[in-house]
Backbone atoms as SQL, in Angstrom:
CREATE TABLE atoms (id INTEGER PRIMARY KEY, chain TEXT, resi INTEGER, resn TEXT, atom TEXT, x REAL, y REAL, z REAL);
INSERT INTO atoms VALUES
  (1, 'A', 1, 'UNK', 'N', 0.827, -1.170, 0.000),
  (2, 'A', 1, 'UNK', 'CA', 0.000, 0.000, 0.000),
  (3, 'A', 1, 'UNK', 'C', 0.882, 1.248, 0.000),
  (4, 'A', 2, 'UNK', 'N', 1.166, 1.556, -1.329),
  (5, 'A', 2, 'UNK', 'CA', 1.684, 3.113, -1.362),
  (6, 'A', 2, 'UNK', 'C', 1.037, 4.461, -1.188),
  (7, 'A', 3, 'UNK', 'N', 1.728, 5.027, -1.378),
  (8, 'A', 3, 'UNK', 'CA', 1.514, 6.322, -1.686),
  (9, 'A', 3, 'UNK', 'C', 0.285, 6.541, -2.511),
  (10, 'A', 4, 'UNK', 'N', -0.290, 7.197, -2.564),
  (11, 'A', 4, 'UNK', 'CA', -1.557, 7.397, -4.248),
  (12, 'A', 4, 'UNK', 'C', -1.076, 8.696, -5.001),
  (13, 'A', 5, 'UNK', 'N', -0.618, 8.099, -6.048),
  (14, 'A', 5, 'UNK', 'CA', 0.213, 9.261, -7.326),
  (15, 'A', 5, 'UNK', 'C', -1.075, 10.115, -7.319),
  (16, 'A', 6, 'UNK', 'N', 0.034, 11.581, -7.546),
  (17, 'A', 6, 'UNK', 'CA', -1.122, 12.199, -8.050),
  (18, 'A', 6, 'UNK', 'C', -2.154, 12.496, -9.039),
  (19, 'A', 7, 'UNK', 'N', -2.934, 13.249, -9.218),
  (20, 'A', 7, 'UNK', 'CA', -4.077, 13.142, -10.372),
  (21, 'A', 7, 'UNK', 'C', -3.621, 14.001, -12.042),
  (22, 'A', 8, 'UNK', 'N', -3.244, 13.257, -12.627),
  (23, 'A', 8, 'UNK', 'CA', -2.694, 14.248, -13.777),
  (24, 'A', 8, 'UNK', 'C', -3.447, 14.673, -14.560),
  (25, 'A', 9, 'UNK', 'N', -3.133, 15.714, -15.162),
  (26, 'A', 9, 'UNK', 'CA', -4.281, 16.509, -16.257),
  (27, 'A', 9, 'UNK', 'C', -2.946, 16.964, -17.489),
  (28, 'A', 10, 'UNK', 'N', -3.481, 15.879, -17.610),
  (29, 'A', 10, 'UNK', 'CA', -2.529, 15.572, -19.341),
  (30, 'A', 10, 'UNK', 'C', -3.945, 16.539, -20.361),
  (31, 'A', 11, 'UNK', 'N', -2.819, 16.736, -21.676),
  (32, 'A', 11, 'UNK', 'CA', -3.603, 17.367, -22.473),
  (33, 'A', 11, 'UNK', 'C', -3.396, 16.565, -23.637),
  (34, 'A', 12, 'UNK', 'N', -4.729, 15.577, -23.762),
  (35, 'A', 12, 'UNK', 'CA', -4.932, 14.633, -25.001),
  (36, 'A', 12, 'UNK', 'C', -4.959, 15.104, -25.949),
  (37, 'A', 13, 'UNK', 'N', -4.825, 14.184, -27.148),
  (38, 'A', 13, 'UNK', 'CA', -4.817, 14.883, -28.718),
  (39, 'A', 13, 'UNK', 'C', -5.906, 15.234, -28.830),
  (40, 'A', 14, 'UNK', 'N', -7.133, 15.007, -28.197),
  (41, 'A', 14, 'UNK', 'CA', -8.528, 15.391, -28.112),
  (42, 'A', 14, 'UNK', 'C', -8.295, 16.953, -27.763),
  (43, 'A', 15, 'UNK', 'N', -7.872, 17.098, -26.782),
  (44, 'A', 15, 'UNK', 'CA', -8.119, 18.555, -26.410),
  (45, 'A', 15, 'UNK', 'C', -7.108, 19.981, -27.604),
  (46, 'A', 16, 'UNK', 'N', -6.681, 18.990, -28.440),
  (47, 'A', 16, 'UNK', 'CA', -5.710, 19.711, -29.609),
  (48, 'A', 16, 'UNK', 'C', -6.426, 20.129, -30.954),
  (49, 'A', 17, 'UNK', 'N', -6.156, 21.150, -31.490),
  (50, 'A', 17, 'UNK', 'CA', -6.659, 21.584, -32.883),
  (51, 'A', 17, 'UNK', 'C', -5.325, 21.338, -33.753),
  (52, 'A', 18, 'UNK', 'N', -5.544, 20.691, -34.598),
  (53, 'A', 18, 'UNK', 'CA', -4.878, 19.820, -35.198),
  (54, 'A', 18, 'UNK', 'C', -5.148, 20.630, -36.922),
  (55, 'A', 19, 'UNK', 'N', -5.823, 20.481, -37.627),
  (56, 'A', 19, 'UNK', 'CA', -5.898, 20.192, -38.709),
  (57, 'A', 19, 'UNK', 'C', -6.129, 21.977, -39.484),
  (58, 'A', 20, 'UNK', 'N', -5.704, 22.229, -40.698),
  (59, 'A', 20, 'UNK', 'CA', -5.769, 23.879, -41.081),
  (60, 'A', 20, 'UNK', 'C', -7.334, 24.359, -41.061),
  (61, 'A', 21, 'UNK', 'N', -8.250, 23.304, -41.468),
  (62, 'A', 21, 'UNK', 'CA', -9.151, 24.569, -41.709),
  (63, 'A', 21, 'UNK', 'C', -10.134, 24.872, -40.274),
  (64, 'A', 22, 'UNK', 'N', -9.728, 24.195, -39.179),
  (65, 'A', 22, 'UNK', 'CA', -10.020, 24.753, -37.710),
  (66, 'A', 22, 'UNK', 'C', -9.269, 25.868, -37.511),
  (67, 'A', 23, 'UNK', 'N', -7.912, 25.775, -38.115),
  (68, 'A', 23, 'UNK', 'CA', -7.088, 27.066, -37.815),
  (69, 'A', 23, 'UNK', 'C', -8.158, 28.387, -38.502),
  (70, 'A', 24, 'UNK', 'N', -8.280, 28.104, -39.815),
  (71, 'A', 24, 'UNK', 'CA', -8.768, 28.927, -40.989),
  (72, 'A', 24, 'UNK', 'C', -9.836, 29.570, -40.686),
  (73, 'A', 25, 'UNK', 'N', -10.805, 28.817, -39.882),
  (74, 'A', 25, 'UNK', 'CA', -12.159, 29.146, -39.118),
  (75, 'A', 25, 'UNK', 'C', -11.754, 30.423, -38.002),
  (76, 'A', 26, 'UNK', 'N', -11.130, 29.519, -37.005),
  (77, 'A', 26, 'UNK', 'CA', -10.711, 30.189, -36.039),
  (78, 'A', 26, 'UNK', 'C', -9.998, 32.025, -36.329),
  (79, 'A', 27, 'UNK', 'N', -9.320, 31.393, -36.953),
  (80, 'A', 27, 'UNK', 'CA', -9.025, 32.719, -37.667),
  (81, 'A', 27, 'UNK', 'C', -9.720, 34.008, -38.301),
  (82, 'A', 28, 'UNK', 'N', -10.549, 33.173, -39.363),
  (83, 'A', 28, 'UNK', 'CA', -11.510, 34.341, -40.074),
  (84, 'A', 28, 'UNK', 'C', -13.034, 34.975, -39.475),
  (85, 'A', 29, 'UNK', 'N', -13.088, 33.643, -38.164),
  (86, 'A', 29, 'UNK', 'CA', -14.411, 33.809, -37.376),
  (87, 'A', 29, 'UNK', 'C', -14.429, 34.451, -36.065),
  (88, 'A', 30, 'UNK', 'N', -13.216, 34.126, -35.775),
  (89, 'A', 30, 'UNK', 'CA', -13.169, 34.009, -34.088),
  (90, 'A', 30, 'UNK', 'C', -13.001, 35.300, -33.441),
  (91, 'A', 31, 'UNK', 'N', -12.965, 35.926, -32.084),
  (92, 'A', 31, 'UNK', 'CA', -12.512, 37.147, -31.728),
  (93, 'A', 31, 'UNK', 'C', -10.935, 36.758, -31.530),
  (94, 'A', 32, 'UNK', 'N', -10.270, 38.332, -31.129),
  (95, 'A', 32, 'UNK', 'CA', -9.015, 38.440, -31.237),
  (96, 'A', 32, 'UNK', 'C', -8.570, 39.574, -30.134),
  (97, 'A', 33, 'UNK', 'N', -7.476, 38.686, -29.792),
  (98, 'A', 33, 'UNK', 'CA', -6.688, 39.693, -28.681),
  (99, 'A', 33, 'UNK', 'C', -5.278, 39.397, -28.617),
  (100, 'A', 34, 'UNK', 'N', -3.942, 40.360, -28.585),
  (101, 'A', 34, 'UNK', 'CA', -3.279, 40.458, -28.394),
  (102, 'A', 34, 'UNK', 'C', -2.527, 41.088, -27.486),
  (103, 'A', 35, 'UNK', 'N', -1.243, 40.227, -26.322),
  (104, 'A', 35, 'UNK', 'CA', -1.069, 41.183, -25.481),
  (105, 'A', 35, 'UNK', 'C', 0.441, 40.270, -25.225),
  (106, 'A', 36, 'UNK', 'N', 1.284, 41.245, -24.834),
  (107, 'A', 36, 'UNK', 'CA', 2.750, 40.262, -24.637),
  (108, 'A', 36, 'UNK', 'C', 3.194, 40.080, -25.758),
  (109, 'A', 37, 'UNK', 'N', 3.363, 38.313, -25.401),
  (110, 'A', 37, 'UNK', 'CA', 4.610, 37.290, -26.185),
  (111, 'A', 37, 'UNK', 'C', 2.974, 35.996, -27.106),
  (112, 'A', 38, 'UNK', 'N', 2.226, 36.912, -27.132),
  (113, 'A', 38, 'UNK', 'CA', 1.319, 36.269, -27.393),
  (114, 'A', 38, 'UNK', 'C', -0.087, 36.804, -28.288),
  (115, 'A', 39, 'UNK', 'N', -0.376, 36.110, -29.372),
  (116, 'A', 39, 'UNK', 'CA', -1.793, 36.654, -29.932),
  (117, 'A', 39, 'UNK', 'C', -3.140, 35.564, -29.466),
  (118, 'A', 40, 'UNK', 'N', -3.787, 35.324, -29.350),
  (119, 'A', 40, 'UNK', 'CA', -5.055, 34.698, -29.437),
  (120, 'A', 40, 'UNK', 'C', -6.416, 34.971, -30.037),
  (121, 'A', 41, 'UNK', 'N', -6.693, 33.820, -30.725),
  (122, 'A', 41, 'UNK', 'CA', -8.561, 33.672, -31.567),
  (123, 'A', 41, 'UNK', 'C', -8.753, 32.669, -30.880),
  (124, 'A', 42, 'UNK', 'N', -10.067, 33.010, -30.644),
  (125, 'A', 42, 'UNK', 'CA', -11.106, 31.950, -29.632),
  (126, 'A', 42, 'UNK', 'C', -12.728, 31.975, -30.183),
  (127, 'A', 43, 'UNK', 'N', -13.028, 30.731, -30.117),
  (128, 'A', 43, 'UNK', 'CA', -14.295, 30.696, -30.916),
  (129, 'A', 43, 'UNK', 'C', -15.280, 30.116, -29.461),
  (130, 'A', 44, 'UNK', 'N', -16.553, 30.228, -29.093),
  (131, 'A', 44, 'UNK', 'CA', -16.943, 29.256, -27.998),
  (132, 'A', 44, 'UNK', 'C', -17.406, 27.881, -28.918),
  (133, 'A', 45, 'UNK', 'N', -17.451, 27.314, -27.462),
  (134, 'A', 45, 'UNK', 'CA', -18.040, 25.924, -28.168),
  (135, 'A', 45, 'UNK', 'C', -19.397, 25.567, -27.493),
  (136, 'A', 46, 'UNK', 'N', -20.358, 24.823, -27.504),
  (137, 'A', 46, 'UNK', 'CA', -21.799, 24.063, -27.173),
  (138, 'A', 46, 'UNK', 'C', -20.768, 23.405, -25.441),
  (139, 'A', 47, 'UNK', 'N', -21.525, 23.723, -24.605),
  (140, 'A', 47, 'UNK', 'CA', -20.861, 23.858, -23.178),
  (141, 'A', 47, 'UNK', 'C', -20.869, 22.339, -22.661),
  (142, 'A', 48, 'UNK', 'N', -21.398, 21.622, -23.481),
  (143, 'A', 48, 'UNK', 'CA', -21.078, 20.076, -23.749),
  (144, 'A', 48, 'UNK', 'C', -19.645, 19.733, -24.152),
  (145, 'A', 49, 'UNK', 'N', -18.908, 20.390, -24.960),
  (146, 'A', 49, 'UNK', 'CA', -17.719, 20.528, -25.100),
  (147, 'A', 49, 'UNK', 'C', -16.459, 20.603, -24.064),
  (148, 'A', 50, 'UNK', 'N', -15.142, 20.126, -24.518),
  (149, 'A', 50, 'UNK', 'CA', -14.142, 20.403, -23.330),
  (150, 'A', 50, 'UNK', 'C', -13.727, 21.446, -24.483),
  (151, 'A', 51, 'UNK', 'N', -13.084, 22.394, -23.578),
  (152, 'A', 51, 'UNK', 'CA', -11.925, 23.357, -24.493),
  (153, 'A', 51, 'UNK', 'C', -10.671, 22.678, -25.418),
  (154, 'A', 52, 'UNK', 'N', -10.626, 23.492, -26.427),
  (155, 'A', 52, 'UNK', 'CA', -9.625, 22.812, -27.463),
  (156, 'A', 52, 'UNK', 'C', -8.292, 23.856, -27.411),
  (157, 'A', 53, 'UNK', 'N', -7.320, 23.522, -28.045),
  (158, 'A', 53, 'UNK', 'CA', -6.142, 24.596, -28.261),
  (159, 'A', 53, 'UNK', 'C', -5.399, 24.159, -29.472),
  (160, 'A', 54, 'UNK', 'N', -5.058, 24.884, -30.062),
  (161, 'A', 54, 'UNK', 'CA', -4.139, 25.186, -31.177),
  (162, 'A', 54, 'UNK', 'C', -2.588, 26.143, -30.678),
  (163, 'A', 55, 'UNK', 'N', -1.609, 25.588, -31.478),
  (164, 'A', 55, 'UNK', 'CA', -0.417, 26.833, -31.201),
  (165, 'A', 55, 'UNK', 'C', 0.644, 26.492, -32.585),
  (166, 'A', 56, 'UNK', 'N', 0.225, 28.480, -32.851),
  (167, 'A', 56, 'UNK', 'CA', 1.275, 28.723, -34.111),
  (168, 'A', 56, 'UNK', 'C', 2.326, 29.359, -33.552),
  (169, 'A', 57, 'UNK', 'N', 3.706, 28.473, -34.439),
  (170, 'A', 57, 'UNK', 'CA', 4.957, 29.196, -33.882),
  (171, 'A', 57, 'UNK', 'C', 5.810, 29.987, -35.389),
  (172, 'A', 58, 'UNK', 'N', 5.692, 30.687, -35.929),
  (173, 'A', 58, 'UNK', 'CA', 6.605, 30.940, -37.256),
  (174, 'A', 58, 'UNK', 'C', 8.022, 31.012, -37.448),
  (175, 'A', 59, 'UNK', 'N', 8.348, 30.313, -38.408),
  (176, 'A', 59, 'UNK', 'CA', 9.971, 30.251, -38.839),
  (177, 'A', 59, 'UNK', 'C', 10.849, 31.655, -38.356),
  (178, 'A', 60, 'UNK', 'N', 10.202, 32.573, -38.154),
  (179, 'A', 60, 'UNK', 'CA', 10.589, 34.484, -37.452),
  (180, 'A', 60, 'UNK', 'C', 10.688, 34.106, -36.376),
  (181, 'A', 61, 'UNK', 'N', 10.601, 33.143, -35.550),
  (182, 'A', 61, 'UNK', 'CA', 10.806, 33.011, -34.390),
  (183, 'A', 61, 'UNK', 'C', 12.308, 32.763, -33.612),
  (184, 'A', 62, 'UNK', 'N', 12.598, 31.709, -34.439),
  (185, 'A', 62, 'UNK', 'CA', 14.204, 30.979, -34.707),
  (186, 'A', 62, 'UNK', 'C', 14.062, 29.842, -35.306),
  (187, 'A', 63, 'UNK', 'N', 15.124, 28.893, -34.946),
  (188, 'A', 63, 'UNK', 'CA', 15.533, 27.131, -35.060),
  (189, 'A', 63, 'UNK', 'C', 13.967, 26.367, -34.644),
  (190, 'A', 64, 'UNK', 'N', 14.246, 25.387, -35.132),
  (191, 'A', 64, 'UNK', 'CA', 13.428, 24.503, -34.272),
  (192, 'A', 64, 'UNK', 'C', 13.350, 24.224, -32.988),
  (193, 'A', 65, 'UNK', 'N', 14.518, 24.612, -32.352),
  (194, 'A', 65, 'UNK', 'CA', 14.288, 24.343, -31.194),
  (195, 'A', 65, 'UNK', 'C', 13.372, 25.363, -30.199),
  (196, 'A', 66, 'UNK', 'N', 14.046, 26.397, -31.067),
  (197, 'A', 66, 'UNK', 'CA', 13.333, 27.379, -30.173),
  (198, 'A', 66, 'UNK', 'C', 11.618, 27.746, -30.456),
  (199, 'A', 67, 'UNK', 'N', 11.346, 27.239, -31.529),
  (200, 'A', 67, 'UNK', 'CA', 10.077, 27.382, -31.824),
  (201, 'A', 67, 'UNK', 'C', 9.330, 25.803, -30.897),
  (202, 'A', 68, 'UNK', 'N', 9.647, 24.839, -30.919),
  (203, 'A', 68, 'UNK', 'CA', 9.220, 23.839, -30.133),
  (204, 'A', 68, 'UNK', 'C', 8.944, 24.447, -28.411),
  (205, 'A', 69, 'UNK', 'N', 9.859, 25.315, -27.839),
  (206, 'A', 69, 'UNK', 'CA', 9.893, 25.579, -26.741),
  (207, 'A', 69, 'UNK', 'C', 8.925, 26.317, -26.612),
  (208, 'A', 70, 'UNK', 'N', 8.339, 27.208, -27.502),
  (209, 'A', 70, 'UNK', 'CA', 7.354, 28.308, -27.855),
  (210, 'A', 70, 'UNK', 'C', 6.162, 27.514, -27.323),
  (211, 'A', 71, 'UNK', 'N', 6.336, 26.509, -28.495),
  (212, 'A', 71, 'UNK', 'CA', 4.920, 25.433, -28.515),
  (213, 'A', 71, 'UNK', 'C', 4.456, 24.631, -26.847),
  (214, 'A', 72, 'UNK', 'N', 5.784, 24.765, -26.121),
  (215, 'A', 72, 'UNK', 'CA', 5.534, 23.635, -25.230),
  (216, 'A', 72, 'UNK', 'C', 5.228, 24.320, -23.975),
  (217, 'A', 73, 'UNK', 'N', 5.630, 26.062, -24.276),
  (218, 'A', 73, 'UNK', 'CA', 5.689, 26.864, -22.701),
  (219, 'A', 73, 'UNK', 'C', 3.676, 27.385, -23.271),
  (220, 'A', 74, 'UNK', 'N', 3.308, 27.475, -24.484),
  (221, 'A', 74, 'UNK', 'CA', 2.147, 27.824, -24.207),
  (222, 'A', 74, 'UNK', 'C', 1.144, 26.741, -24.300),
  (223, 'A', 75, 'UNK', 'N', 1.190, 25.146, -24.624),
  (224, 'A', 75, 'UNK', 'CA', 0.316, 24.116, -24.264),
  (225, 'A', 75, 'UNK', 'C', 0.637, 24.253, -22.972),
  (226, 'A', 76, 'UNK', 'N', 1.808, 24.089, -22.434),
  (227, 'A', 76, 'UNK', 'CA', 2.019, 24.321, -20.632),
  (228, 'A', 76, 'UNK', 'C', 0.709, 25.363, -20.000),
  (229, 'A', 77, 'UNK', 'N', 0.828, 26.378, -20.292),
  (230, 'A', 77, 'UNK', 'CA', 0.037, 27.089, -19.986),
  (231, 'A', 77, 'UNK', 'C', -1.391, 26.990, -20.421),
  (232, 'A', 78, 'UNK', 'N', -1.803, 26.242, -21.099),
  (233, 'A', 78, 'UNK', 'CA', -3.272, 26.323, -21.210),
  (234, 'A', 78, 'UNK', 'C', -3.618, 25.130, -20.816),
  (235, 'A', 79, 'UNK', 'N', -2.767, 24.005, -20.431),
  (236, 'A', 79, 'UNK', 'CA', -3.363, 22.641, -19.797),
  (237, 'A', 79, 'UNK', 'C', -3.469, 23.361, -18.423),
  (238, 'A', 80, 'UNK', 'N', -2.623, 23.766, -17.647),
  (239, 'A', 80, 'UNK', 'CA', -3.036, 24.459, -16.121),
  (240, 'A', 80, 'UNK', 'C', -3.644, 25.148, -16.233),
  (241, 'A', 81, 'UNK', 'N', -4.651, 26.005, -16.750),
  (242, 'A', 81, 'UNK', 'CA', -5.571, 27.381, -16.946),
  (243, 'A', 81, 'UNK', 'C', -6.889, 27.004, -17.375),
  (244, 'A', 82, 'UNK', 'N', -6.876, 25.625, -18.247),
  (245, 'A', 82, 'UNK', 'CA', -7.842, 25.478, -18.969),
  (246, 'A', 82, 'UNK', 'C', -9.265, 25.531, -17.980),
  (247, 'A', 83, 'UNK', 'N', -9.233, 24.527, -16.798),
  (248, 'A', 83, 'UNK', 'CA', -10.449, 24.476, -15.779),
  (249, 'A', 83, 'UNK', 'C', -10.918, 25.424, -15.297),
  (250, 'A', 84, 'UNK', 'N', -10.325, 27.201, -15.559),
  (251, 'A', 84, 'UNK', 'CA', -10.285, 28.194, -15.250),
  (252, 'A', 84, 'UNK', 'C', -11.572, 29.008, -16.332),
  (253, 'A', 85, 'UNK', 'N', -11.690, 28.378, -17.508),
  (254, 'A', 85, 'UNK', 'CA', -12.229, 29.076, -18.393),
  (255, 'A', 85, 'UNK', 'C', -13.512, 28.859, -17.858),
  (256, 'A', 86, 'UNK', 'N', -14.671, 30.578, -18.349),
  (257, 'A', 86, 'UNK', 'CA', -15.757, 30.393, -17.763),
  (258, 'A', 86, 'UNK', 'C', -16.693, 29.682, -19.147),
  (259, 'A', 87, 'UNK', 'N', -16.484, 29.438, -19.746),
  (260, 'A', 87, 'UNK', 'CA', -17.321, 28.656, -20.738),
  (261, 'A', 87, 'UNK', 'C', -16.214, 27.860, -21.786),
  (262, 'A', 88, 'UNK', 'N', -16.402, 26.471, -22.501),
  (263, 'A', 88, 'UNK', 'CA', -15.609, 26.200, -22.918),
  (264, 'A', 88, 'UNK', 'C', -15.292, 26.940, -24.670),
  (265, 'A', 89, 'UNK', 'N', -14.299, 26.637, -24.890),
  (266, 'A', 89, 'UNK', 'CA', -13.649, 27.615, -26.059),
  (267, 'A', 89, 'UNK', 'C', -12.659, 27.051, -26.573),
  (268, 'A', 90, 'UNK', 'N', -12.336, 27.078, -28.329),
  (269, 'A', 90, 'UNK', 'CA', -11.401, 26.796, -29.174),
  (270, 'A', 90, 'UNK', 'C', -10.557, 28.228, -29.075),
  (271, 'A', 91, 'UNK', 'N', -9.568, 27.933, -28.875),
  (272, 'A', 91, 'UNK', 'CA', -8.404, 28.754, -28.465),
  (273, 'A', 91, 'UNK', 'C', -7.119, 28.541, -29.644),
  (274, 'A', 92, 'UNK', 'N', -6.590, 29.240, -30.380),
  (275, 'A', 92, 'UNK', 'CA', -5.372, 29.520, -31.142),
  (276, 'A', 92, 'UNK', 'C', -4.784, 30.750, -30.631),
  (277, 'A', 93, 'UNK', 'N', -3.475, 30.036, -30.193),
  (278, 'A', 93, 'UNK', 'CA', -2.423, 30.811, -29.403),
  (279, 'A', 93, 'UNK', 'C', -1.430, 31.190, -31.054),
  (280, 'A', 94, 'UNK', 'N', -0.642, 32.281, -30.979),
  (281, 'A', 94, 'UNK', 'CA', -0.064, 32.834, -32.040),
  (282, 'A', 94, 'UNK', 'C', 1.166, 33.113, -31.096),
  (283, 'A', 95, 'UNK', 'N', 2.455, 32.722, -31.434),
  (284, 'A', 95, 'UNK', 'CA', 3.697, 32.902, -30.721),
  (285, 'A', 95, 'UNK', 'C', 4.160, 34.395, -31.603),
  (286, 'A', 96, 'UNK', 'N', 4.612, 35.276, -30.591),
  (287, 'A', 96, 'UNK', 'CA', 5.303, 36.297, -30.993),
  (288, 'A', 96, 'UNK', 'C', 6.812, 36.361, -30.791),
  (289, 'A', 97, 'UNK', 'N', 7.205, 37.136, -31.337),
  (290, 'A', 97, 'UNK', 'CA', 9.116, 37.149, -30.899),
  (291, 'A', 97, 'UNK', 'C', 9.750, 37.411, -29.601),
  (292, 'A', 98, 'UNK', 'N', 8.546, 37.829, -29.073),
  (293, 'A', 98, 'UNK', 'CA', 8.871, 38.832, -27.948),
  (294, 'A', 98, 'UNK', 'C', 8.634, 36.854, -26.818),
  (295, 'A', 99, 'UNK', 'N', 8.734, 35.882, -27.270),
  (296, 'A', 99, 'UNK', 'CA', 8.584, 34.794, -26.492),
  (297, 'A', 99, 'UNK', 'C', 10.032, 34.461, -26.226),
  (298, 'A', 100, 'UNK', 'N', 10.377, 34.580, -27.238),
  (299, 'A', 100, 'UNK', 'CA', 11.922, 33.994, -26.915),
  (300, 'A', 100, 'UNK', 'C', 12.588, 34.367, -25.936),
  (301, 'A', 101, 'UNK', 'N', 13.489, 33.667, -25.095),
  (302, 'A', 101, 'UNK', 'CA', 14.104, 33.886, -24.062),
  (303, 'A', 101, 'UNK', 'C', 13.452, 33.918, -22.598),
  (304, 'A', 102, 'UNK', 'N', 12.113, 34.067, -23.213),
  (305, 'A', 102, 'UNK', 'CA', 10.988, 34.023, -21.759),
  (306, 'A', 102, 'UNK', 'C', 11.000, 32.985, -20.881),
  (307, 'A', 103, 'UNK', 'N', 10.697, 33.172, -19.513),
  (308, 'A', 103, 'UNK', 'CA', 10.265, 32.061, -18.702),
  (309, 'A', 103, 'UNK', 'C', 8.704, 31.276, -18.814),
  (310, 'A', 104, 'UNK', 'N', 8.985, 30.595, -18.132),
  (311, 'A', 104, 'UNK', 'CA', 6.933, 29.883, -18.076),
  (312, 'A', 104, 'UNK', 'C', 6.254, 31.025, -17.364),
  (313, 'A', 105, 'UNK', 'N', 6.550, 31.806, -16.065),
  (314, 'A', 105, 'UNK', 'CA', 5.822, 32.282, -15.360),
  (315, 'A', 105, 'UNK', 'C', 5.730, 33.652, -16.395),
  (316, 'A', 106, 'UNK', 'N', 6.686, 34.498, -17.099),
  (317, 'A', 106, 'UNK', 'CA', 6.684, 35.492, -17.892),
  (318, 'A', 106, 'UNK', 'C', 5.246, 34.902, -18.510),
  (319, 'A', 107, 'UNK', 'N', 5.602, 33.827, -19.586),
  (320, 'A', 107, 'UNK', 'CA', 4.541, 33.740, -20.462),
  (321, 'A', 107, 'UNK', 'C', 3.032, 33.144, -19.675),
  (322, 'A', 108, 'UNK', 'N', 2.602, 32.560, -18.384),
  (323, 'A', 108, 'UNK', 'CA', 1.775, 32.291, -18.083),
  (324, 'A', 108, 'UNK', 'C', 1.335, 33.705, -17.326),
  (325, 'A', 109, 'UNK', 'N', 1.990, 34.494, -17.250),
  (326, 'A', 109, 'UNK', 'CA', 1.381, 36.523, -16.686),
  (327, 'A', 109, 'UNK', 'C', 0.807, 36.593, -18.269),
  (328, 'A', 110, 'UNK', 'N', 1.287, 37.034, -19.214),
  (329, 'A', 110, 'UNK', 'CA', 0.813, 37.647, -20.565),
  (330, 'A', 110, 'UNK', 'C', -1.008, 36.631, -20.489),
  (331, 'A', 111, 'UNK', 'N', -0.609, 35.047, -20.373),
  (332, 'A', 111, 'UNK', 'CA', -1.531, 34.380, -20.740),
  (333, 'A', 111, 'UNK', 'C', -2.948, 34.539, -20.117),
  (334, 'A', 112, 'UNK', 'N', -2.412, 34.718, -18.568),
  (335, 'A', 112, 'UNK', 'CA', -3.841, 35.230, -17.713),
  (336, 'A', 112, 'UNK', 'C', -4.229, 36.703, -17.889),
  (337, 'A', 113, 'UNK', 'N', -3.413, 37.544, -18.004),
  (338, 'A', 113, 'UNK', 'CA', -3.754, 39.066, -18.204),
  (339, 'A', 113, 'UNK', 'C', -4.763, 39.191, -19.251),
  (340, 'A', 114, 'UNK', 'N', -4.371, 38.353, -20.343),
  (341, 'A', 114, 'UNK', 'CA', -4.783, 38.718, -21.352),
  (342, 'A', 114, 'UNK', 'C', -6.370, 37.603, -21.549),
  (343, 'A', 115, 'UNK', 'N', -6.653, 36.334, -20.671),
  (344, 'A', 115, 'UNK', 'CA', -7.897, 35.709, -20.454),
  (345, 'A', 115, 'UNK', 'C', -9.083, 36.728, -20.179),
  (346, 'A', 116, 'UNK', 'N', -8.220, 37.699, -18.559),
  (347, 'A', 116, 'UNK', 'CA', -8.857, 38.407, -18.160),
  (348, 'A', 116, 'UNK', 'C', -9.354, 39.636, -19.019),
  (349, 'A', 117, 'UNK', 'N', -8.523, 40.303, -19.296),
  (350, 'A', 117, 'UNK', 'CA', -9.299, 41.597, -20.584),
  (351, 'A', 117, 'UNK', 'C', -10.288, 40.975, -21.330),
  (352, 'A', 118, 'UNK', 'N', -9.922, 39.987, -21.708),
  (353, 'A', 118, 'UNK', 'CA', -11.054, 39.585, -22.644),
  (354, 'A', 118, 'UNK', 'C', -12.234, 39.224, -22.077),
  (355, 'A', 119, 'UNK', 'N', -12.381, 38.612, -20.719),
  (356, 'A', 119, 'UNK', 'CA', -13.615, 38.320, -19.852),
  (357, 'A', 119, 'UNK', 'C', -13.778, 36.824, -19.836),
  (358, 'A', 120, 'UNK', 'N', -12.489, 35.848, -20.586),
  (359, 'A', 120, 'UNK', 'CA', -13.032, 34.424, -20.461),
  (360, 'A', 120, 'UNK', 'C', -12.819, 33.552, -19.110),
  (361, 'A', 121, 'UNK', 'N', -12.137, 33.971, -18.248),
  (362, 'A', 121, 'UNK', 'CA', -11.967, 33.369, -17.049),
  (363, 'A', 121, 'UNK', 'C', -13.482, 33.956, -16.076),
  (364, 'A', 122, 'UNK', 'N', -13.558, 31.944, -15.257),
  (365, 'A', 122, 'UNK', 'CA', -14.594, 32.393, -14.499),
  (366, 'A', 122, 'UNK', 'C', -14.143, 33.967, -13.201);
């Protein structure tokens, strides 16, 4: 009888926007806010829904590596935030330049500041 691991909140390929013309939607439909190291379009969804996420990183960014890190500090941030949202929502995160070199907590301030202006956190 051990210990009991804790409860993880992994972010399944389910909870991922995957394919262009969700991007394309999201894009030409969705509202928009920018603030930081960061842009965002968010569409809602039928509250039957879990929240989804998307993340664009562009070759202006750097290497691969550094664009992967982009990708991984803002899924980071929206798997911990997500239970936070007051209704669920398709979310496309847009990496800016101003990411590079950032910490998690840098980019998880831009990420909540900018939930809040917009009004999606409960």
């Amino acid at each position: 009888m051990g210990a009991e691991e804790p409860k993880r909140f992994g972010l399944r390929r389910a909870a991922r926007i995957k394919q262009n013309r969700d991007f394309a939607r999201l894009r030409r439909t969705a509202q928009r806010a920018a603030l930081g190291c960061l842009i965002a379009n968010w569409g809602p969804l039928p509250t039957t829904g879990r929240s989804r996420i998307g993340v664009i990183t562009s070759r202006q960014l750097g290497d691969s590596v550094i664009r992967s890190r982009a990708r991984r500090l803002l899924r980071e941030v929206f798997r911990l935030h997500r239970h936070e949202f007051a209704q669920p929502l398709e979310l496309v995160l847009v990496a800016r330049a101003s990411i590079v070199g950032k910490r998690f907590g840098q980019v998880e301030k831009d990420f909540l500041t900018m939930l809040r202006k917009a009004g999606l956190l409960k």
